[in-house]
N, C-alpha and C positions, 0 to 999 in steps of 0.2 A: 691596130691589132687588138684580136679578143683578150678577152681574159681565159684563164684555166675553167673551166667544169668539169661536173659528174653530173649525169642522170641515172634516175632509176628505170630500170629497165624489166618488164617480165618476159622472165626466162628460166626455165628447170635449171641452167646450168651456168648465168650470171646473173646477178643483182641488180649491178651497174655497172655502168661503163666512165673511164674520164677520160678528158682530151687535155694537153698542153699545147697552147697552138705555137709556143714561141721555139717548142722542139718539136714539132710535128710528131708530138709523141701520145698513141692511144694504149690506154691501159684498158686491161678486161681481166678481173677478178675472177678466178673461177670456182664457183660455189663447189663443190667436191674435193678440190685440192690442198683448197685454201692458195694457190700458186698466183701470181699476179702476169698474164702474159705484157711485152709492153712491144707496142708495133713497130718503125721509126717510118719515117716519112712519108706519115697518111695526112690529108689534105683534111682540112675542118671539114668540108662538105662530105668526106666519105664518113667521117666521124660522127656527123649528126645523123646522114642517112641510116646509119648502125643503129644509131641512139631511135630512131623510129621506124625500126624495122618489123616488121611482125614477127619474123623467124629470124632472130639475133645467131645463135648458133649457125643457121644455114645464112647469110648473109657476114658470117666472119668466116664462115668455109669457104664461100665461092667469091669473095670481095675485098679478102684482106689478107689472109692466110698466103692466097696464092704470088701477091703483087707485093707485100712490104718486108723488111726484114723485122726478127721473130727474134727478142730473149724474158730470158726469166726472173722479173724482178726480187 
């Protein structure tokens, strides 16, 4: 099993992104709110595909948003 990360990400509207892989939990920080969203049961591979995504924002709209559950840390 991985370890936890963060990468930095460029994006108007997150920094970075991190993953826990031992709670299939993705955090995304949202530069405006200051709010931390946090996913639950997103797979490492959807997590890193986020982490290099070109359009991070549209890639947690159409790829995370819709398929995982959503609270507020």
């Amino acid at each position: 099993m991985s370890e936890p990360w963060r990468k930095n990400v460029f994006s108007s509207m997150v920094s970075e992104v991190a993953y826990d892989p031992a709670k299939q939990e993705l955090m995304v920080p949202w530069a405006k709110s200051g709010k931390v969203s946090v996913y639950s049961g997103v797979p490492e591979g959807t997590a890193l595909d986020l982490s290099n995504a070109p359009s991070v924002g549209f890639f947690i709209n159409s790829e995370i948003k819709p398929y995982f559950g959503h609270r507020y840390q």
